[in-house]
C-alpha positions in Angstrom: 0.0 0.0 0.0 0.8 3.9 -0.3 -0.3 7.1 -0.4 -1.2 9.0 -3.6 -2.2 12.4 -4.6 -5.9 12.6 -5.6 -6.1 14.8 -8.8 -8.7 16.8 -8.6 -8.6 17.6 -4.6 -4.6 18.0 -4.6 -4.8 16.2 -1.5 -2.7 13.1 -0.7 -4.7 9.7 0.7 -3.6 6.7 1.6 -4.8 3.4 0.1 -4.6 1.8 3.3 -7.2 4.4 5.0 -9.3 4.2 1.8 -10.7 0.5 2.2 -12.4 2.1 4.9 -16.0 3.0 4.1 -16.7 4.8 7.1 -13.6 7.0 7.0 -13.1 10.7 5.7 -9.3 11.5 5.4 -6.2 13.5 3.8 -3.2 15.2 4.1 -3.8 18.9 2.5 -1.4 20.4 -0.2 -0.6 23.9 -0.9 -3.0 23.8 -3.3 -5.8 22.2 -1.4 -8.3 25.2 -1.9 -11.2 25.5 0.7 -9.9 22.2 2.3 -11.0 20.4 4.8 -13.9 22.5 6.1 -15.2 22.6 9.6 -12.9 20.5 11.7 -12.0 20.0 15.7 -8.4 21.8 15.9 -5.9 22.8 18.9 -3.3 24.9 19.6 -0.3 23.0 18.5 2.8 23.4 21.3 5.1 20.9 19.8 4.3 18.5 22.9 3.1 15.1 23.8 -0.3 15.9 24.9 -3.2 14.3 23.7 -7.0 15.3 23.8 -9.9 13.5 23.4 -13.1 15.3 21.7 -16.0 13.4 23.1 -18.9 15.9 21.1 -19.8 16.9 18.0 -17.8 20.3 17.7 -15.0 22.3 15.1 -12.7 24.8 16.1 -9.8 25.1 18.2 -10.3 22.5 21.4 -7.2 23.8 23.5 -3.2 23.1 23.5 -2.0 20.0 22.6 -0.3 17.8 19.5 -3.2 14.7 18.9 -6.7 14.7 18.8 -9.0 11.4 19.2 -12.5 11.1 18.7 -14.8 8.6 18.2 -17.6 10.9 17.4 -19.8 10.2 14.0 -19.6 13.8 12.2 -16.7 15.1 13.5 -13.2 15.5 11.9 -10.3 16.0 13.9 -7.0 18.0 12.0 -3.7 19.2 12.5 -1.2 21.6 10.8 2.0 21.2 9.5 4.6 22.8 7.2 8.0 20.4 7.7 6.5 18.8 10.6 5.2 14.8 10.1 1.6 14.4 10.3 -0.5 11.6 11.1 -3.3 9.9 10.7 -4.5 6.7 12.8 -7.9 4.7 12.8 -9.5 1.7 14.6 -11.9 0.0 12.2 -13.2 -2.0 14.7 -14.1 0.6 17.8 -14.2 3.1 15.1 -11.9 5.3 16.4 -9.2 7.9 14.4 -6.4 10.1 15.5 -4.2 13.1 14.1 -1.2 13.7 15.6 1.5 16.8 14.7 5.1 15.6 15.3 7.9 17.6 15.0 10.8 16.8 16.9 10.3 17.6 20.4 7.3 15.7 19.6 8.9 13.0 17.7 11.8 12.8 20.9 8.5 12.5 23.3 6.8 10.0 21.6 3.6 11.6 21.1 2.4 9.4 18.2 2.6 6.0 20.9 1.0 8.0 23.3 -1.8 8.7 20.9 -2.0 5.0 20.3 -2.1 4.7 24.2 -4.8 7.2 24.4 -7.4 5.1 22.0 -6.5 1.9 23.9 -6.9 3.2 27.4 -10.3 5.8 26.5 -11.9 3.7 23.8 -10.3 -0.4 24.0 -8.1 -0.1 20.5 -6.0 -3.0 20.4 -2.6 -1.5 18.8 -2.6 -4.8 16.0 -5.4 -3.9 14.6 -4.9 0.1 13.8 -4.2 1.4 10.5 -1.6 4.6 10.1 -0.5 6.9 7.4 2.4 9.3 7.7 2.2 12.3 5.3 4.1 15.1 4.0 7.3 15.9 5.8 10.5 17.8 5.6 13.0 15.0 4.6 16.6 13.3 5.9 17.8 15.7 2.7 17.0 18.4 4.0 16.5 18.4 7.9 19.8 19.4 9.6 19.7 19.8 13.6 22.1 20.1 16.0 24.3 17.4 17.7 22.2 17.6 20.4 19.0 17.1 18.6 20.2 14.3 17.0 21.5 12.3 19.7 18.1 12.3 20.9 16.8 9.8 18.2 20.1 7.6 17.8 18.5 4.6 18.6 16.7 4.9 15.4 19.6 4.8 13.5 20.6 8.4 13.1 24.2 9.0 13.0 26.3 12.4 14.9 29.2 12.8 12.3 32.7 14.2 13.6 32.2 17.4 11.1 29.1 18.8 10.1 25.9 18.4 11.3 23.4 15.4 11.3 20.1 14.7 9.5 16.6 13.6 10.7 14.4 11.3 9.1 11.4 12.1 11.1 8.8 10.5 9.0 10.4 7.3 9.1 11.3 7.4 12.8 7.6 7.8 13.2 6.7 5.0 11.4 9.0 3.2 13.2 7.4 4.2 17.1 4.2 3.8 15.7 5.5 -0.3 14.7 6.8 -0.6 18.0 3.8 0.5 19.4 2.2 -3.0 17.7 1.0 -1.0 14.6 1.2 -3.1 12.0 0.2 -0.9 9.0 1.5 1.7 8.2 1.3 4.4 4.7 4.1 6.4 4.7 4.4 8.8 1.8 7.6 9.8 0.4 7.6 13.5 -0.4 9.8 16.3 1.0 7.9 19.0 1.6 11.0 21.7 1.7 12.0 20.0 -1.8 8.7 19.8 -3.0 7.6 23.6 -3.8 4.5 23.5 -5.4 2.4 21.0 -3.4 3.6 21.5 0.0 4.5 24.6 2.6 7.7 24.7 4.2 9.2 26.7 6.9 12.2 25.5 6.5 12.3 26.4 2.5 9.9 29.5 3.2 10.3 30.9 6.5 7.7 33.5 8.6 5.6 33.5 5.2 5.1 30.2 5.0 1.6 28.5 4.7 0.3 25.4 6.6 -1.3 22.3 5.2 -3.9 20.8 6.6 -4.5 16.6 8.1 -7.4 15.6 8.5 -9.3 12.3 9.5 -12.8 12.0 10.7 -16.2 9.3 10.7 -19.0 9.9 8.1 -22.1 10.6 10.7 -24.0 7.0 10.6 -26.0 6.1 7.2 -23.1 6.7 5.0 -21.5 4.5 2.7 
């Protein structure tokens, strides 16, 4: 499986999040006009915190990096513009997940505390969740300090002697999430610094840069 852009949209899906009926998703491109719509938001503090919207609601919910609902109607969304997004379901409780990870995030885990959150709030059993990792800044070009990338050497991320080393972020997400017992996992392969006409990048664009949007949310019951 992968993730693809759709056409007409401009917004990247993942096949594996597609085989489910009940499902609205996407990751948002630069030229995703009037995308997603109404949606359940928060105040993004490059954390591990998670919250849980338990009603039918849009707008910002209050400070945090992962929002979880099981609520039919609602769509829950993040922002990014390097960061990784992502987006997790449960087809069998139902339940979906967005999580914003840059790397204070990615360092505190917040995409296995997610995955935590919808097995302690709502029974998801970890083997049976299905992920997708979108747009991010690539290893190419995501340089950090020594000090930030000591922090993730267990995933394989080297400190050389001279210069400075890269971050893979997407990928170490993918790789928490399948320690966390996910099994499947979409990740899509596109740098969004490198990749100027789809995607926003801080990195490439600075103060004026735009954010794109990921969203995942349940059709309200009755729909296909």
């Amino acid at each position: 499986m992968a993730c693809y852009l759709h056409p007409e949209r401009q917004v990247y899906r993942s096949e594996l999040l597609d085989t489910m009926p009940w499902l609205r998703h996407g990751f948002g491109t630069a030229l995703a006009v009037d995308w997603p719509g109404d949606t359940a938001t928060l105040k993004q503090t490059h954390s591990d915190h998670v919250h849980v919207v338990a009603t039918s609601c849009c707008g910002e919910q209050g400070e945090g990096d992962a929002l979880v609902t099981n609520v039919a109607g609602t769509a829950v969304s993040i922002r990014t513009a390097d960061c990784v997004p992502v987006l997790l379901a449960d087809p069998v409780h139902h339940v979906v997940a967005a999580v914003h990870a840059g790397w204070k995030g990615t360092s505190k885990a917040i995409v296995q505390r997610a995955v935590e959150r919808m097995t302690a709030d709502f029974g998801t059993r970890p083997g049976h969740l299905v992920a997708a990792v979108g747009p991010a800044i690539g290893e190419c070009c995501y340089e950090v300090s020594a000090d930030v990338g000591v922090q993730f050497t267990r995933y394989g991320v080297e400190i050389p002697k001279e210069g400075k080393p890269h971050l893979n972020l997407a990928q170490i997400n993918r790789m928490q999430l399948v320690e966390a017992g996910v099994a499947q996992v979409d990740v899509l392969d596109v740098c969004t610094k490198c990749e100027a006409t789809l995607c926003h990048s801080f990195r490439r664009d600075g103060e004026r840069s735009g954010r794109m949007h990921a969203v995942i949310g349940i059709y309200t019951e009755g729909r296909n």
